[in-house]
Every structure is written in C-alpha cells, then in structure tokens.
mmCIF entry with sequence, helices, sheets and N, C-alpha, C, O atoms, coordinates in Angstrom:
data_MODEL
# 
_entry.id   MODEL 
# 
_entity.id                         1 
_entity.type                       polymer 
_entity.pdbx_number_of_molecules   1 
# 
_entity_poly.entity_id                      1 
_entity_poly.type                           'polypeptide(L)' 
_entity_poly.nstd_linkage                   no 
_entity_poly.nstd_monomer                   no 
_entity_poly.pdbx_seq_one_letter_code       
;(UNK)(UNK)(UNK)(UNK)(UNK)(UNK)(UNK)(UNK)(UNK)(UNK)(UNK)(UNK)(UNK)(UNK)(UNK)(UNK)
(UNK)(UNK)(UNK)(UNK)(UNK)(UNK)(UNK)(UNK)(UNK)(UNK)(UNK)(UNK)(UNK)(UNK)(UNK)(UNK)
(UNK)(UNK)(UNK)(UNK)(UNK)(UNK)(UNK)(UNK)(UNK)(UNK)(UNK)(UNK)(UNK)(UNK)(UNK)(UNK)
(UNK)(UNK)(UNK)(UNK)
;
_entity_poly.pdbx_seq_one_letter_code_can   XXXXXXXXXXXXXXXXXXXXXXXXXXXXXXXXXXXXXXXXXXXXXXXXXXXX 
_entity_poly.pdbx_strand_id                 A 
# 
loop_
_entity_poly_seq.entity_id 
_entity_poly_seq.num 
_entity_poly_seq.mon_id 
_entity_poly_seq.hetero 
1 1  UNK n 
1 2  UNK n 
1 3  UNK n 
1 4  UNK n 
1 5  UNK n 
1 6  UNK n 
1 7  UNK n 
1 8  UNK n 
1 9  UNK n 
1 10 UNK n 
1 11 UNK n 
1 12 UNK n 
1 13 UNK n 
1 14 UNK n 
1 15 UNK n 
1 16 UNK n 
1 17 UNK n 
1 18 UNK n 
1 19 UNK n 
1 20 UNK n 
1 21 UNK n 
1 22 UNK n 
1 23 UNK n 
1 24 UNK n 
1 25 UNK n 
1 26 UNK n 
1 27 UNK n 
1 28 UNK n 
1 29 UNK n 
1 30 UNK n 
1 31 UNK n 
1 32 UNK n 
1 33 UNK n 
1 34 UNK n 
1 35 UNK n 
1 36 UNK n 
1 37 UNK n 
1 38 UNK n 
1 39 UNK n 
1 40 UNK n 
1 41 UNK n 
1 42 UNK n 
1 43 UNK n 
1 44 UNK n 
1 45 UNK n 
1 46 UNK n 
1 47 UNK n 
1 48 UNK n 
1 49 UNK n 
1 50 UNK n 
1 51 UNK n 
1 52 UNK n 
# 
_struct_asym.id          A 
_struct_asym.entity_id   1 
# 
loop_
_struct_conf.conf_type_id 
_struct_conf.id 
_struct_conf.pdbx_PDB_helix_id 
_struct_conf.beg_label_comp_id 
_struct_conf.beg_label_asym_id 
_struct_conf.beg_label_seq_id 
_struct_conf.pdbx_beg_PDB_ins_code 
_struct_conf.end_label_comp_id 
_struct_conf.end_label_asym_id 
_struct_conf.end_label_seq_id 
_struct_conf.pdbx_end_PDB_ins_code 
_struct_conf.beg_auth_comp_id 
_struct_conf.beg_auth_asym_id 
_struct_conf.beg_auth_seq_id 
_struct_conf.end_auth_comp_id 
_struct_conf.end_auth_asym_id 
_struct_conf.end_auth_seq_id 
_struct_conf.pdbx_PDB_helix_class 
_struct_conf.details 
_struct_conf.pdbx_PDB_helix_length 
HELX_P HELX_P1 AA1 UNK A 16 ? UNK A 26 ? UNK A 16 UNK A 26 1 ? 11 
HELX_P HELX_P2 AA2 UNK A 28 ? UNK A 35 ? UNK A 28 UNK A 35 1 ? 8  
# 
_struct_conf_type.id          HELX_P 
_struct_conf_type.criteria    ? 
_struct_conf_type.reference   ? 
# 
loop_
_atom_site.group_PDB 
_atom_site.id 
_atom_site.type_symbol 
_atom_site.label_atom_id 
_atom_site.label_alt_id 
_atom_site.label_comp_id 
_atom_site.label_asym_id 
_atom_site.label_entity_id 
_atom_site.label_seq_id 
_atom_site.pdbx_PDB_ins_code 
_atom_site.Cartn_x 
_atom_site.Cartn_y 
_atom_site.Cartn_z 
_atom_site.occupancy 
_atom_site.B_iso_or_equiv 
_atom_site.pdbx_formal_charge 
_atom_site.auth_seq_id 
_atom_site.auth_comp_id 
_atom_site.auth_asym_id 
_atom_site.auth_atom_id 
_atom_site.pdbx_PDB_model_num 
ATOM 1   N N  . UNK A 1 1  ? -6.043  -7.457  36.206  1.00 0.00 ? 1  UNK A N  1 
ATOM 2   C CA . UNK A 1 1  ? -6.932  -7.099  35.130  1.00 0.00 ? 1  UNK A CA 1 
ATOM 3   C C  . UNK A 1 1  ? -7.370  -8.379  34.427  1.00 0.00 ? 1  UNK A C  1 
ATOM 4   O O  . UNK A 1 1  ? -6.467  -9.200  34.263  1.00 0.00 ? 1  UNK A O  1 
ATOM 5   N N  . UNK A 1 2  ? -8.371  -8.652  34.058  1.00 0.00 ? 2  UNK A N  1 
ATOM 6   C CA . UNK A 1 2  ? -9.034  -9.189  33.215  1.00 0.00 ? 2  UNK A CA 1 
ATOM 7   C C  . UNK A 1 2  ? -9.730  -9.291  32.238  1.00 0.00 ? 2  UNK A C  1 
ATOM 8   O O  . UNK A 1 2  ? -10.820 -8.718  32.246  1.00 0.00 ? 2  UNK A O  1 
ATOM 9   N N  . UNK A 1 3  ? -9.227  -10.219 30.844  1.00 0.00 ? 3  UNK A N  1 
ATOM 10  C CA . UNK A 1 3  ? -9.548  -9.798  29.672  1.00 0.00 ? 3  UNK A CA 1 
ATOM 11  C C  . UNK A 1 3  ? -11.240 -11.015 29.466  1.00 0.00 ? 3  UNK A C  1 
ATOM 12  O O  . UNK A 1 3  ? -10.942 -12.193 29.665  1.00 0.00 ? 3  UNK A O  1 
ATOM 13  N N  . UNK A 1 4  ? -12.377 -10.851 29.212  1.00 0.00 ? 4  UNK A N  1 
ATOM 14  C CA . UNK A 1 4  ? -13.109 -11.822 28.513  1.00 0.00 ? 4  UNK A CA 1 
ATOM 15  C C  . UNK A 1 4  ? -13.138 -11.683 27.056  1.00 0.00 ? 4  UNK A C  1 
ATOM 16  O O  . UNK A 1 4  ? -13.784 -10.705 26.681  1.00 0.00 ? 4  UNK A O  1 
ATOM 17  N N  . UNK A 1 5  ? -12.487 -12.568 25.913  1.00 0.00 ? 5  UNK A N  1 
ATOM 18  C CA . UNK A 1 5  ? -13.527 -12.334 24.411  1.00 0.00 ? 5  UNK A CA 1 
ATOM 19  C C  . UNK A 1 5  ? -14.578 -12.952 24.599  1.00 0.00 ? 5  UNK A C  1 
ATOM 20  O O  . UNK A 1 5  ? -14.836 -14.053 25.086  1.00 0.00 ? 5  UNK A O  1 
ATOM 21  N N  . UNK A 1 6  ? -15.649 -11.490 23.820  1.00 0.00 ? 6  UNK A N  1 
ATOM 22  C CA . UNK A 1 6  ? -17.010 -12.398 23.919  1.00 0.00 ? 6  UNK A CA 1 
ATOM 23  C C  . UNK A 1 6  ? -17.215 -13.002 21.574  1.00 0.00 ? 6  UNK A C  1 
ATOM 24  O O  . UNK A 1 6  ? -18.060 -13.624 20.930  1.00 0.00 ? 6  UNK A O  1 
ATOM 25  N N  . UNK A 1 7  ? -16.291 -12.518 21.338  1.00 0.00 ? 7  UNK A N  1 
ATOM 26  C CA . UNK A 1 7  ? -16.235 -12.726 19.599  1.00 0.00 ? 7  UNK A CA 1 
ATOM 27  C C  . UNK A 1 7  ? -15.223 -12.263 19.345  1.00 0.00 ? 7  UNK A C  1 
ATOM 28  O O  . UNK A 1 7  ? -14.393 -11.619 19.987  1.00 0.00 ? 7  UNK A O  1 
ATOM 29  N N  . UNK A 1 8  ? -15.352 -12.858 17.647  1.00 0.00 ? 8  UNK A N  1 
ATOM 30  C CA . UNK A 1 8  ? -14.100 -12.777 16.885  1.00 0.00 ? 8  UNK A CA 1 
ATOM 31  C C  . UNK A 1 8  ? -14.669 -12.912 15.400  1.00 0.00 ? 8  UNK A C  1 
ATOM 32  O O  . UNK A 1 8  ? -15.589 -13.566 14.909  1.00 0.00 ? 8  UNK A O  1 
ATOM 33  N N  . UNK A 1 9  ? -13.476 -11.769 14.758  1.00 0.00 ? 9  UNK A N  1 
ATOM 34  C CA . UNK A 1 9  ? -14.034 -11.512 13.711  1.00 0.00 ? 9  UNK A CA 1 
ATOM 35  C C  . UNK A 1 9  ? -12.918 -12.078 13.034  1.00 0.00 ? 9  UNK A C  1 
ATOM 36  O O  . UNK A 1 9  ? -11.745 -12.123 13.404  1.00 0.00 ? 9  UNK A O  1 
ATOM 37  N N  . UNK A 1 10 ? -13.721 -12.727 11.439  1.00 0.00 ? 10 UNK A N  1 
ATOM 38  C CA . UNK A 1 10 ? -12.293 -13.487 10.494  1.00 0.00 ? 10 UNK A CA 1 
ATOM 39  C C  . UNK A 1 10 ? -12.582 -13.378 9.298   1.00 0.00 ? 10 UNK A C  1 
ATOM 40  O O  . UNK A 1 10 ? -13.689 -13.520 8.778   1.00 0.00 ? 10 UNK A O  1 
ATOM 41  N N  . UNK A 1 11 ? -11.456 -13.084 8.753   1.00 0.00 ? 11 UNK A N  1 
ATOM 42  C CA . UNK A 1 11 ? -11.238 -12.463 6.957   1.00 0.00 ? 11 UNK A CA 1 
ATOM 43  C C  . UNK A 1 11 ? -10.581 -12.900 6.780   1.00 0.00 ? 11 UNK A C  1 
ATOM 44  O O  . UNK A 1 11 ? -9.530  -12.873 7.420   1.00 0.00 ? 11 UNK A O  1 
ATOM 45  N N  . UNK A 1 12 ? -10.827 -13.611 5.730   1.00 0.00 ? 12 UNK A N  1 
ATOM 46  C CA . UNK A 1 12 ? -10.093 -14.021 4.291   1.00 0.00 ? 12 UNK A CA 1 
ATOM 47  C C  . UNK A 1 12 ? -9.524  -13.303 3.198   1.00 0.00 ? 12 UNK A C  1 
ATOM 48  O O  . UNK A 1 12 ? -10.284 -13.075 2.257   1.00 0.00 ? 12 UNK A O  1 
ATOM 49  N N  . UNK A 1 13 ? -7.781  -12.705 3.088   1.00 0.00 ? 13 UNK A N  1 
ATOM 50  C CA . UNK A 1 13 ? -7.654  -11.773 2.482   1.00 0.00 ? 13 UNK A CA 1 
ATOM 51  C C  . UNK A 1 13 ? -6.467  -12.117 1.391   1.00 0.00 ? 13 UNK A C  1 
ATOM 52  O O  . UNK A 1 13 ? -5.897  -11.304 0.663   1.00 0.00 ? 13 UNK A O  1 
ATOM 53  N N  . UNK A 1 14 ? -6.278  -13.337 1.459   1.00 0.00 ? 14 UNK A N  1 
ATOM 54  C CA . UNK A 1 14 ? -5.584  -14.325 0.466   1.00 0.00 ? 14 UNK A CA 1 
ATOM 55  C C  . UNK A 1 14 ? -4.086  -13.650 0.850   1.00 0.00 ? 14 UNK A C  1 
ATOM 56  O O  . UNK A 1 14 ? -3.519  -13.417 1.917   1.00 0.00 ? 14 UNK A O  1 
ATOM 57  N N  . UNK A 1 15 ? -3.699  -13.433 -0.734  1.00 0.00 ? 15 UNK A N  1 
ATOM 58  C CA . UNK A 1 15 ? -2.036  -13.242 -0.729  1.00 0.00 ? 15 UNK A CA 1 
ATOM 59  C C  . UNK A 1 15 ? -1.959  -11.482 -0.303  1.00 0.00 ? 15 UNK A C  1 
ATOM 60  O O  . UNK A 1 15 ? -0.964  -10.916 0.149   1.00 0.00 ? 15 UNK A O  1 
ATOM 61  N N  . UNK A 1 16 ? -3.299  -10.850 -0.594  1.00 0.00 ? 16 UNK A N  1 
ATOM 62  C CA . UNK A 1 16 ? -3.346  -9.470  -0.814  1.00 0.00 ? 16 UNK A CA 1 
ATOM 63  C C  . UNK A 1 16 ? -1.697  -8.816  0.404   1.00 0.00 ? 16 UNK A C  1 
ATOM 64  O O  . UNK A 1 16 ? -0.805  -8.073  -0.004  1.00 0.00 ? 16 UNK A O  1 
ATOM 65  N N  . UNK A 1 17 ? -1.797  -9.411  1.849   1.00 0.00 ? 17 UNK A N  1 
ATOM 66  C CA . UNK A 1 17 ? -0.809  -8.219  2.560   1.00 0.00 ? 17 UNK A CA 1 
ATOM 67  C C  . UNK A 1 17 ? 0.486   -9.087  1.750   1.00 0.00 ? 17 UNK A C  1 
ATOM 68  O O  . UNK A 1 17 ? 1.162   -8.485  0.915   1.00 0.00 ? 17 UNK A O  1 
ATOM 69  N N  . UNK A 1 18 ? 0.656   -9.988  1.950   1.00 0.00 ? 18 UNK A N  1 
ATOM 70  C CA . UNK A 1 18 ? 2.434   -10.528 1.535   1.00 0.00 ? 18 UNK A CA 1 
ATOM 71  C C  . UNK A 1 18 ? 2.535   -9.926  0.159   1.00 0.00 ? 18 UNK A C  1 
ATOM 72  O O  . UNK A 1 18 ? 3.667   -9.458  0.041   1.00 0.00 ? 18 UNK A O  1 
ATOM 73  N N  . UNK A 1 19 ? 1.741   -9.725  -1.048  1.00 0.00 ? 19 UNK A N  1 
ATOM 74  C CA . UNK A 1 19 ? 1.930   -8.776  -1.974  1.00 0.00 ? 19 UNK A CA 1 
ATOM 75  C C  . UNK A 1 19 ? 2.584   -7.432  -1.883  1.00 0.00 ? 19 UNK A C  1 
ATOM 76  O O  . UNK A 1 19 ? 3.532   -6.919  -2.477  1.00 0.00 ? 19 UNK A O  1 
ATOM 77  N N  . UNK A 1 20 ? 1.505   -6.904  -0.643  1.00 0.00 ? 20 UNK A N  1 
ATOM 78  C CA . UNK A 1 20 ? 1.432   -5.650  -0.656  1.00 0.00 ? 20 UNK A CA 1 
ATOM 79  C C  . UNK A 1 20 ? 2.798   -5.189  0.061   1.00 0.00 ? 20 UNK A C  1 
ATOM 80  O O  . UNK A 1 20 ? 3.429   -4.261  -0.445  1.00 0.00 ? 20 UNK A O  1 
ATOM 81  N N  . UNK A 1 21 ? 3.210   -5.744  1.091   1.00 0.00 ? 21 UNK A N  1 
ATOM 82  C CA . UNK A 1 21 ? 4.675   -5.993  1.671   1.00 0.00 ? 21 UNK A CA 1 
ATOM 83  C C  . UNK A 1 21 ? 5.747   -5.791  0.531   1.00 0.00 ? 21 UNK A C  1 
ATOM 84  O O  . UNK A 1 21 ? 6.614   -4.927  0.399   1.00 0.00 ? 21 UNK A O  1 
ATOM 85  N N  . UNK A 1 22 ? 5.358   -7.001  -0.343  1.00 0.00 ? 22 UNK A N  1 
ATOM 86  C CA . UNK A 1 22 ? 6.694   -7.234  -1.244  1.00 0.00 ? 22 UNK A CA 1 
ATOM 87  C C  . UNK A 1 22 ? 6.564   -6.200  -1.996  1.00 0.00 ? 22 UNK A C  1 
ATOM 88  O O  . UNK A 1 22 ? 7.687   -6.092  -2.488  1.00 0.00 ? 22 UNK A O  1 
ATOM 89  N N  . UNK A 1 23 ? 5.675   -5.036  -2.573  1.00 0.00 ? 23 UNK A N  1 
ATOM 90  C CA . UNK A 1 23 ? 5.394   -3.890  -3.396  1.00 0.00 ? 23 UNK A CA 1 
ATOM 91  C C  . UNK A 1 23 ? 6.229   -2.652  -2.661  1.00 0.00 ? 23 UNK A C  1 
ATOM 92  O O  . UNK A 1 23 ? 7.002   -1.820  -3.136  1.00 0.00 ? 23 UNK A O  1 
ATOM 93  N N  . UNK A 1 24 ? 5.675   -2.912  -1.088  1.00 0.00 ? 24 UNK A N  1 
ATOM 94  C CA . UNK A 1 24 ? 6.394   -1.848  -0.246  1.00 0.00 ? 24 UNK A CA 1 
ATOM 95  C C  . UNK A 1 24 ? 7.755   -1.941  -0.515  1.00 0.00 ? 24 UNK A C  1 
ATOM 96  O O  . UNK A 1 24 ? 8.421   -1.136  -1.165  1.00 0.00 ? 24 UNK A O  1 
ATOM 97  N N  . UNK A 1 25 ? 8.292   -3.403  0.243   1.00 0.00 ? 25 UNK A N  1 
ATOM 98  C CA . UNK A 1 25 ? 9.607   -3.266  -0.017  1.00 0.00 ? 25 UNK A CA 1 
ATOM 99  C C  . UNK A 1 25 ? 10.607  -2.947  -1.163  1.00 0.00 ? 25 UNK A C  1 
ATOM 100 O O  . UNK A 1 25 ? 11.683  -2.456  -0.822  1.00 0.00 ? 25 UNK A O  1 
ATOM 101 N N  . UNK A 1 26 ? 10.335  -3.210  -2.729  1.00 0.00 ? 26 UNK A N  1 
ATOM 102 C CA . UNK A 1 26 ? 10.546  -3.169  -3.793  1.00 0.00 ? 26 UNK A CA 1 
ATOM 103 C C  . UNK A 1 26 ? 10.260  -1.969  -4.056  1.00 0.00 ? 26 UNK A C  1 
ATOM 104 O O  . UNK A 1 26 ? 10.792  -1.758  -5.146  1.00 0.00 ? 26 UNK A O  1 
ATOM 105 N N  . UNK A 1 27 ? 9.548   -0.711  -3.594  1.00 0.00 ? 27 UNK A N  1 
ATOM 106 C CA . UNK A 1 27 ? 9.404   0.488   -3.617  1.00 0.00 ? 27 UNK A CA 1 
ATOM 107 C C  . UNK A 1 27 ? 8.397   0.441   -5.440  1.00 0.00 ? 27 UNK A C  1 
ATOM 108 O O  . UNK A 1 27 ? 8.593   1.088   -6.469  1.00 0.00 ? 27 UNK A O  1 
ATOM 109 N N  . UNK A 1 28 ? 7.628   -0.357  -5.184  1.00 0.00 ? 28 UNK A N  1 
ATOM 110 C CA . UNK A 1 28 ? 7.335   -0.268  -7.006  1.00 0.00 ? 28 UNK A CA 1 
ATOM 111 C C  . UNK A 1 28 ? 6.561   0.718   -7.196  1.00 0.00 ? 28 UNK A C  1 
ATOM 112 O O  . UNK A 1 28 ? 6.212   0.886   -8.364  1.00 0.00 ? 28 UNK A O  1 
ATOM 113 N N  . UNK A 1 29 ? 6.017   1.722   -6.117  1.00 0.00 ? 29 UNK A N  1 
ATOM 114 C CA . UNK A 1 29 ? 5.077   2.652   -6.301  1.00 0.00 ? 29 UNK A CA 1 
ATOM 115 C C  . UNK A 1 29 ? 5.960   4.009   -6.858  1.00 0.00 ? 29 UNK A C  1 
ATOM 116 O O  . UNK A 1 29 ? 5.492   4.844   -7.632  1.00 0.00 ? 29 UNK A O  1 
ATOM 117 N N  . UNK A 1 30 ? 7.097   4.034   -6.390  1.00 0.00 ? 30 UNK A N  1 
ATOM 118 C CA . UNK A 1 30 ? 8.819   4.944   -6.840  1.00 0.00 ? 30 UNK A CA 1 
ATOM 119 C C  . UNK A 1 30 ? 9.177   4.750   -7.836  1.00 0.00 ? 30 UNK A C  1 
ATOM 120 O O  . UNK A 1 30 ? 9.854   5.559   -8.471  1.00 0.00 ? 30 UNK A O  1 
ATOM 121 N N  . UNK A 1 31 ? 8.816   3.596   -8.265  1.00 0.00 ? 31 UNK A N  1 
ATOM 122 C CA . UNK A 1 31 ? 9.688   3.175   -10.077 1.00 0.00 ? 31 UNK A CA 1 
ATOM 123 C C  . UNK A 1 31 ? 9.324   3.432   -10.451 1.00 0.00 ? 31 UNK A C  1 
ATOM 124 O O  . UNK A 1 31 ? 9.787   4.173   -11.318 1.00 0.00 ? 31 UNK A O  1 
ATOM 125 N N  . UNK A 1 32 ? 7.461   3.114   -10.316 1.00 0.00 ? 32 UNK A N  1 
ATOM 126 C CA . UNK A 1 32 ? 6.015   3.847   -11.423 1.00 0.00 ? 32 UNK A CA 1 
ATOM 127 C C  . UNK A 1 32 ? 5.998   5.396   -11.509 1.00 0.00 ? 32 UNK A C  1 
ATOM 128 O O  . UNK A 1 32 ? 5.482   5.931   -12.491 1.00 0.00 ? 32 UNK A O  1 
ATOM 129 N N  . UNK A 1 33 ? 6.521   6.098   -10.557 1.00 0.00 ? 33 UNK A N  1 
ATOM 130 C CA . UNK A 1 33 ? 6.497   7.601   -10.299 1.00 0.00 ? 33 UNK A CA 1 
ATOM 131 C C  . UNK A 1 33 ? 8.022   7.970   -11.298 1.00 0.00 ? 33 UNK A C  1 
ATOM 132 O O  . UNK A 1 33 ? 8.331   9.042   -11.819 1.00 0.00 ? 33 UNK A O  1 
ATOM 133 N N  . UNK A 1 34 ? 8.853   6.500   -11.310 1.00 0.00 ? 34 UNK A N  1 
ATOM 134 C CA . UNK A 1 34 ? 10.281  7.575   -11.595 1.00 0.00 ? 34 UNK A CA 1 
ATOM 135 C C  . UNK A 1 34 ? 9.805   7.020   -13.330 1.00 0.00 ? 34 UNK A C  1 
ATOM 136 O O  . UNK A 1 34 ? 10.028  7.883   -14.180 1.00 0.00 ? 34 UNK A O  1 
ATOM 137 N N  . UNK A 1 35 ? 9.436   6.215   -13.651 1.00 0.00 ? 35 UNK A N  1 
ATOM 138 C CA . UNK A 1 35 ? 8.883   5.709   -14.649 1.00 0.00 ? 35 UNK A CA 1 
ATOM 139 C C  . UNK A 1 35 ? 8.089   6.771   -15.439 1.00 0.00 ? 35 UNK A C  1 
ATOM 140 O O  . UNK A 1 35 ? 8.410   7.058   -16.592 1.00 0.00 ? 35 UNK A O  1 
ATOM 141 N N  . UNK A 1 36 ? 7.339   7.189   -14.981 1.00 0.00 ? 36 UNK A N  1 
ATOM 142 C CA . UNK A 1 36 ? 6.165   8.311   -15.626 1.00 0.00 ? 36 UNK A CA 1 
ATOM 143 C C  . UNK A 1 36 ? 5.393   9.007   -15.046 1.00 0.00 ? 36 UNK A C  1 
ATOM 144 O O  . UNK A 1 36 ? 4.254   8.965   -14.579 1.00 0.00 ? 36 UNK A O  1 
ATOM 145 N N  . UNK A 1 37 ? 6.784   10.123  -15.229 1.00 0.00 ? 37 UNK A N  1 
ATOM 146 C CA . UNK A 1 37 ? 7.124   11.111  -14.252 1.00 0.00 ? 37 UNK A CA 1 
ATOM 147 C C  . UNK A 1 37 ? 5.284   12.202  -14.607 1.00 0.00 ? 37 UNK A C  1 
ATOM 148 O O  . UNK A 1 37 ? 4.853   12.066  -15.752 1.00 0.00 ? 37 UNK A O  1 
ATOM 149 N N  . UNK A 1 38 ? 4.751   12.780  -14.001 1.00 0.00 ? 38 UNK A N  1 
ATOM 150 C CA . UNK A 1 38 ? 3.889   13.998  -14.200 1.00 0.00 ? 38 UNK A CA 1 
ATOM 151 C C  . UNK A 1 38 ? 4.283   15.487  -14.639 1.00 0.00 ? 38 UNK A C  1 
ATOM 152 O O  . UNK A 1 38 ? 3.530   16.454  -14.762 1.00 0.00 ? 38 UNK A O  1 
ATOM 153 N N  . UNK A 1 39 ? 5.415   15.425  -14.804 1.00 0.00 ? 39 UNK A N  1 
ATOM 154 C CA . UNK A 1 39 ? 5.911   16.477  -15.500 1.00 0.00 ? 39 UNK A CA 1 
ATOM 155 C C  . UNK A 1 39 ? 5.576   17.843  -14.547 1.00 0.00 ? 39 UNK A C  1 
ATOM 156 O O  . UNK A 1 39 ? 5.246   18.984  -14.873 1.00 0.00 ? 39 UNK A O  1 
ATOM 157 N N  . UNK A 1 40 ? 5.816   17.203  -13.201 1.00 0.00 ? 40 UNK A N  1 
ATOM 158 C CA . UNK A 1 40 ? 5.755   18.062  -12.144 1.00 0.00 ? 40 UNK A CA 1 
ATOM 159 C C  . UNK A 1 40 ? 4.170   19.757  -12.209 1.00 0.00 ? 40 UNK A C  1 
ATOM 160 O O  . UNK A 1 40 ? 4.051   20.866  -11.690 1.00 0.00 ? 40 UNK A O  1 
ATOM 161 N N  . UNK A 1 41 ? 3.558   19.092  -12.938 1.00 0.00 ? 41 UNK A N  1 
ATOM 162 C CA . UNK A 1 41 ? 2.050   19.674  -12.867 1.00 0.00 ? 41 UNK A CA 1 
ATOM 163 C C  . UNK A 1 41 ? 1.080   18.950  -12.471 1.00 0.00 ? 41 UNK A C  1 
ATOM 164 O O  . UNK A 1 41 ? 0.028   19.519  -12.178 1.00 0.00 ? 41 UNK A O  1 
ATOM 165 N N  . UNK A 1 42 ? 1.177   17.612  -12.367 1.00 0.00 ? 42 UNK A N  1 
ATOM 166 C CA . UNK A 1 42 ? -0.182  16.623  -11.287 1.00 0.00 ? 42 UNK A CA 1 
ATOM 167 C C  . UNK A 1 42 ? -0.369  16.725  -10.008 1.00 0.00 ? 42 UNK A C  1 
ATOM 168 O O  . UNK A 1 42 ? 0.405   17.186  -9.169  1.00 0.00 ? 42 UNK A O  1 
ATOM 169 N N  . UNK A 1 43 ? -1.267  16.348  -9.887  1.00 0.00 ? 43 UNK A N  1 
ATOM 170 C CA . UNK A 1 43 ? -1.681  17.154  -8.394  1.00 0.00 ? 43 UNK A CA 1 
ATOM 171 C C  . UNK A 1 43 ? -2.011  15.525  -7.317  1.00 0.00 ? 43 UNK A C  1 
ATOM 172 O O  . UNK A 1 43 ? -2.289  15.463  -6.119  1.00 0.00 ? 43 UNK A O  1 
ATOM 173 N N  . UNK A 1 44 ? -1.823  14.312  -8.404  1.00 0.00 ? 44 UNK A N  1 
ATOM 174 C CA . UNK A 1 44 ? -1.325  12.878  -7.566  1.00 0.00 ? 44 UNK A CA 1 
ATOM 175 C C  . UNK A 1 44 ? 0.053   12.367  -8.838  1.00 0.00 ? 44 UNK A C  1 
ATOM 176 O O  . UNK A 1 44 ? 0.575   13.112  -9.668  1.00 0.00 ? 44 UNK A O  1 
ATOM 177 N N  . UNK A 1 45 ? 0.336   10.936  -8.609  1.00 0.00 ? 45 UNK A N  1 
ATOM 178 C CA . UNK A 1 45 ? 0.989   10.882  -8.838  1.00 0.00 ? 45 UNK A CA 1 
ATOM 179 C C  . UNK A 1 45 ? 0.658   8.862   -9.151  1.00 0.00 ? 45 UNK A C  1 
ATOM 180 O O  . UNK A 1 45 ? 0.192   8.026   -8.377  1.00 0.00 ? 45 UNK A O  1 
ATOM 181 N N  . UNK A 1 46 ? 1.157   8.720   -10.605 1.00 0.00 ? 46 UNK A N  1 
ATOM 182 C CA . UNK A 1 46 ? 0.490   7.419   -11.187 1.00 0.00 ? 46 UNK A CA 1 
ATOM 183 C C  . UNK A 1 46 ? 0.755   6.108   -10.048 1.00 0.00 ? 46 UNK A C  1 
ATOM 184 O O  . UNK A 1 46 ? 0.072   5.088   -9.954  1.00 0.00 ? 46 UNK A O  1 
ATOM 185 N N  . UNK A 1 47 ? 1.651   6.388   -9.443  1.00 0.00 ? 47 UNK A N  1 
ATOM 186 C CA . UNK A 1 47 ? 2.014   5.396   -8.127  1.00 0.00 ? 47 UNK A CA 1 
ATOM 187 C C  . UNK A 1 47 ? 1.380   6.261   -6.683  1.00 0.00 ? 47 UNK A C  1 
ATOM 188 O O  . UNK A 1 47 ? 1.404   7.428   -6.291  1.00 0.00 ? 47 UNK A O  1 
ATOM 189 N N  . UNK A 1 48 ? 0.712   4.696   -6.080  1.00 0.00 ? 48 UNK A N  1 
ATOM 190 C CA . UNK A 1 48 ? 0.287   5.522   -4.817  1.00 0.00 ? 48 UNK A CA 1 
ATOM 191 C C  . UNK A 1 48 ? 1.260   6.141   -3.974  1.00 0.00 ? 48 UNK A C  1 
ATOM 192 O O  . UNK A 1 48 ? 1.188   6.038   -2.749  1.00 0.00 ? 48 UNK A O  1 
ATOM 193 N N  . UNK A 1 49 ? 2.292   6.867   -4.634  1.00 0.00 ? 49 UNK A N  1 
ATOM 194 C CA . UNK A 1 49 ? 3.506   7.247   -3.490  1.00 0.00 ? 49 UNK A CA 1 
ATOM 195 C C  . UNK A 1 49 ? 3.005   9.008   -3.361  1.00 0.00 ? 49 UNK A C  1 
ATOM 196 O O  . UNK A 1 49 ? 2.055   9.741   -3.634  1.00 0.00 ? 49 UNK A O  1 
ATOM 197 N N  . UNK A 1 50 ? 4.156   9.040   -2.849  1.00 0.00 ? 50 UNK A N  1 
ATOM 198 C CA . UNK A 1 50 ? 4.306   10.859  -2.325  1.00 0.00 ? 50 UNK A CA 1 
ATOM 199 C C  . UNK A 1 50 ? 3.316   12.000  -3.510  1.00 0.00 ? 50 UNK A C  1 
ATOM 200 O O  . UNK A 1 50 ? 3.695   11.813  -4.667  1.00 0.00 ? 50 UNK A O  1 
ATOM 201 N N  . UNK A 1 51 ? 2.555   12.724  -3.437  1.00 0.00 ? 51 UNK A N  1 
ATOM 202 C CA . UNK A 1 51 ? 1.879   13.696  -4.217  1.00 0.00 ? 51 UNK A CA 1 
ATOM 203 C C  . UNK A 1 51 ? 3.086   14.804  -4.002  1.00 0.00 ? 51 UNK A C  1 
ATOM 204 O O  . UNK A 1 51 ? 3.632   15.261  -2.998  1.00 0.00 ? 51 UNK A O  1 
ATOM 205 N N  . UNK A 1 52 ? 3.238   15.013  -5.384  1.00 0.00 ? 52 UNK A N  1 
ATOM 206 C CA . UNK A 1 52 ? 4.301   15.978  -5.997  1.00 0.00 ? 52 UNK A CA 1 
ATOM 207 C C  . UNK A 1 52 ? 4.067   17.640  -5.529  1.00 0.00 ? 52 UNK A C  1 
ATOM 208 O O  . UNK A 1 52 ? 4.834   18.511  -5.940  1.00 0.00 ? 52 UNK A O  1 
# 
C-alpha cells in the first residue's frame, strides 16, 4: 500500500489542549458541579460535566 500527502493543514492552538488536559485531570468541571450544585431541577449543569 501506498500513502502520497498531497497537503497539510496547521493550527496554532497555544496552551488551549495542555490546559484542557490539566482541567480534565483535576476533574474541575466536578468541583464546579459539587460547588454549585442546581438543586437537582437544571436541565445542564454550571460545569461542562454530566447533565443531571
């Protein structure tokens, strides 16, 4: 099999993933949820985590 690239595409996305990593790992979207809680009637949830 044979591969040719005929292009390549390139982005500049600074610190944004190693942030977003260290947010994952640190679960900070769980603290913000255990933080301020919705009082189990919201239909999201103030951290992009799990919808209640």
């Amino acid at each position: 099999m044979e591969c040719v690239v005929t292009s390549a595409v390139k982005k500049r996305l600074g610190a944004l993933p190693v942030a977003a990593e260290d947010l994952r790992r640190l679960d900070a979207a769980g603290t913000v949820d255990r933080l301020c809680p919705g009082g189990g009637i919201a239909h999201v949830t103030h951290g992009p985590g799990q919808v209640e």
